[in-house]
N, C-alpha and C positions, 0 to 999 in steps of 0.2 A: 888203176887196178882196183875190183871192186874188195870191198873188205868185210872179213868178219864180224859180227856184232856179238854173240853169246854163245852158247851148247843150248837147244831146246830139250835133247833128250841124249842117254846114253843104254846101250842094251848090256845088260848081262846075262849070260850063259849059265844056267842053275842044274846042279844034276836033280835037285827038289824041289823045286816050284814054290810047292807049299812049304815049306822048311827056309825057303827063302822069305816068304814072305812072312812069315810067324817071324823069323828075326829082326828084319829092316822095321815092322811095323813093334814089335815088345820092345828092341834093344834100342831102335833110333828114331823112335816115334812118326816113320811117314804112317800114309795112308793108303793101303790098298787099291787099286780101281781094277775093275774089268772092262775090256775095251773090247771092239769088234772091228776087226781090220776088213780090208775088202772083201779078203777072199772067204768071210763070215765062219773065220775059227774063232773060239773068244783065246784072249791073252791075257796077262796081269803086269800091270804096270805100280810102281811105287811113286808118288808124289810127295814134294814136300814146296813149301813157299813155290814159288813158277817153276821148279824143277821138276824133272820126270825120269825115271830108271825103267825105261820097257825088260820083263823077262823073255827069255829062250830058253825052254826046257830041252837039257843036252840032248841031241840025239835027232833030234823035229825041231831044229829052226826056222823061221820064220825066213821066210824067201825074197828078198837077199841081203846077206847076212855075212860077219864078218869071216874070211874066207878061211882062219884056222883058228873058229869059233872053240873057247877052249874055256872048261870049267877052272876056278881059281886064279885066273891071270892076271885080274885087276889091281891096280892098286889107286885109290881113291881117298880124294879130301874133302869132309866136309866142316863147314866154319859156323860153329855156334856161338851164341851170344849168352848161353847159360854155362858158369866159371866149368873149369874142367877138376875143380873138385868133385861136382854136383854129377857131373858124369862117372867119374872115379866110383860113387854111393851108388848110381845106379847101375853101374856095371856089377860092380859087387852083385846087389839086389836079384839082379839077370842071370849070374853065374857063369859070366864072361868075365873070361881072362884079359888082361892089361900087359901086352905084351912087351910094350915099350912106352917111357913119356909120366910125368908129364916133359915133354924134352922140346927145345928151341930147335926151329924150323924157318924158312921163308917161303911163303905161299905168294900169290901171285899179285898183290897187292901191299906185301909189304913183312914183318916179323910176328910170326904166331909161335905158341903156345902147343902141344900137340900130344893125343894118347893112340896107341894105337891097338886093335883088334882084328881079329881078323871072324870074316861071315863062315857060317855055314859050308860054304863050299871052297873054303881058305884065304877070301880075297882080303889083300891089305884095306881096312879101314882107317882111316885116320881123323879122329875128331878134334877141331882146332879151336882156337881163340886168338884174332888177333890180339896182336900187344897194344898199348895206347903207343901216340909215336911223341916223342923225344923232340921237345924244343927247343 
């Protein structure tokens, strides 16, 4: 059976585009890109390390798309290597709320750390640290 290796990319459904991306790139430090798909609309995707977040602005998805394409539904983990106090100061700074955490979790390689917020258009964020593992 052939097998998975990674996620290249994941899309989210933004009712703001820009309001999406003014927060991923202020509150979680990606990086903006504009791309140009075939059918030469441009789009905006978020980068960070080899990961990628294509957007969809509700309403005009990109064609073919997930089939009950839906603002807020996500709920998503990302795993930083800078402590989750340092997050904590800059959430403050941002004037994002900390809805939950720092609270114990297990992420897909083992026990993390974890705070969670939610974007612009409600979606669960959750930023993590693994734990060192226990000898």
């Amino acid at each position: 059976m052939p097998k998975i290796t990674r996620i290249d990319h994941i899309v989210l459904t933004a009712m703001d585009v820009d309001a999406t991306v003014a927060f991923y790139t202020r509150v979680l430090g990606m990086a903006a890109e504009q791309f140009q798909p075939a059918d030469g609309s441009i789009r905006w995707a978020l980068s960070f390390g080899v990961n990628k977040i294509n957007l969809h602005q509700a309403g005009a998805e990109f064609k073919p798309n997930a089939q009950a394409a839906t603002v807020g539904s996500q709920d998503i983990c990302f795993i930083s290597d800078e402590p989750l106090e340092a997050w904590q100061q800059h959430f403050v700074k941002c004037n994002v709320t900390v809805e939950d955490g720092p609270i114990a979790r297990t992420g897909a390689a083992g026990k993390i750390m974890s705070l969670y917020i939610r974007d612009p258009d409600g979606n669960l964020i959750e930023v993590s640290n693994y734990l060192p593992i226990d000898r």
